[in-house]
N, C-alpha and C positions, 0 to 999 in steps of 0.2 A: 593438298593433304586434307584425307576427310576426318572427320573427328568422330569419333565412336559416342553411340548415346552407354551413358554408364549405366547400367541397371538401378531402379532406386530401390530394390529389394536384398532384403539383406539374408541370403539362406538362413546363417548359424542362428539367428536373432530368435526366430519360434522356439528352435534347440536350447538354447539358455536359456532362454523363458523359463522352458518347464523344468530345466536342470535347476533355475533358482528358485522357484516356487517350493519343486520338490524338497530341497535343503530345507527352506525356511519351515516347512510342513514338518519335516522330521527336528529340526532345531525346537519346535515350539513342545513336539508332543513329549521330548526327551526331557525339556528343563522343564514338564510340566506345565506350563502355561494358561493350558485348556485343560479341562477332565475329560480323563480319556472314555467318558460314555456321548462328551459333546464331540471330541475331535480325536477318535481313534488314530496311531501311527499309520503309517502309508504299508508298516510290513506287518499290522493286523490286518490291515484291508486286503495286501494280498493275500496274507492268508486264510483268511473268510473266504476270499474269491474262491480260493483252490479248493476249502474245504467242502463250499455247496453248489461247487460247478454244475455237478447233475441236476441239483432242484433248480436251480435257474435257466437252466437247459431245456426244463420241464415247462415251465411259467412263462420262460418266453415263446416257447410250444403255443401254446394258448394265448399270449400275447398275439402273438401273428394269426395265429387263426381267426380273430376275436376284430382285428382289423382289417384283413381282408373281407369278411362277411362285411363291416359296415362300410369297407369302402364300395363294394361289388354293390351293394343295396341303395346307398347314397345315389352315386353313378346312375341307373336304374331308374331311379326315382326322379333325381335332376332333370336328367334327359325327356320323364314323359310331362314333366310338369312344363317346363321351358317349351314341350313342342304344343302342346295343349294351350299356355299361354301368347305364343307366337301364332297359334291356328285362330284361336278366341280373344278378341278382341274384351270383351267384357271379363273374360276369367281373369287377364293381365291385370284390367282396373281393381280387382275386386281381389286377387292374389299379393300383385307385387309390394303395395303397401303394409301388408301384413311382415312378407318377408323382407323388408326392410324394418320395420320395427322390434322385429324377433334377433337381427342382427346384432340389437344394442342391447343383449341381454348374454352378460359373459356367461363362457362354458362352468365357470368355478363355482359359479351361481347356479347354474342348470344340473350338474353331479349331484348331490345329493337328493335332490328332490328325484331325481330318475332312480335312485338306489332306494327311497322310499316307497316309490310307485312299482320298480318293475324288482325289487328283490337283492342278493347281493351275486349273482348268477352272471351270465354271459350280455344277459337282453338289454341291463343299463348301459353295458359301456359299448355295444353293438350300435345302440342309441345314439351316444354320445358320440360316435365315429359318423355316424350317417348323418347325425345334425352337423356334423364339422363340415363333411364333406360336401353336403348338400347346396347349401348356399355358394358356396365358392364358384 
């Protein structure tokens, strides 16, 4: 007789999660708890959602465009620097330490200074994607 492995995964368990999250979310915004400009109801939020479907639709339009350019750039960029660095021995000694010390300098820290420098436009956060991706 073989003995079956029992699964340790529980489906319904994600399911209740969020069914009791959500309760506790709607219990708090009902009795008040939070003010409703720090912790709106679940059924204002869907209703904002419904309401500016279109401009988000818009925004995330631009969102993806905004990332694919710094991804396609980064990309681009990684690749001729990594074969340039793997061709030249010297540009590696004289590169990699930089990009290693530019790694310990968080993005949260690097955003606004880019929004200073390059404007409040496309080029910062284009920026900000190709430095993300760049290193990686």
């Amino acid at each position: 007789m073989t003995k079956r492995l029992q699964s340790i995964t529980n489906k319904t368990a994600p399911i209740g999660a969020i069914i009791v999250i959500f309760l506790l979310w709607l219990f708090a915004c009902n009795m008040e708890l939070v003010p409703a400009y720090m912790l709106p109801s679940p059924v204002d939020v869907v209703k904002a959602f419904v309401d500016n479907f279109p401009i988000m639709m818009k925004q995330a339009s631009v969102t993806l465009q905004e990332t694919i350019y710094g991804l396609a750039i980064g990309i681009v960029i990684a690749f001729v620097v990594a074969a340039l660095m793997d061709r030249f021995a010297i540009l590696y000694k004289a590169i990699y330490p930089v990009l290693v010390v530019t790694q310990t300098i968080p993005t949260i820290a690097i955003a606004p200074l880019l929004v200073l420098w390059m404007g409040f436009g496309m080029a910062p956060k284009i920026t900000l994607v190709v430095i993300t991706t760049f290193f990686p």
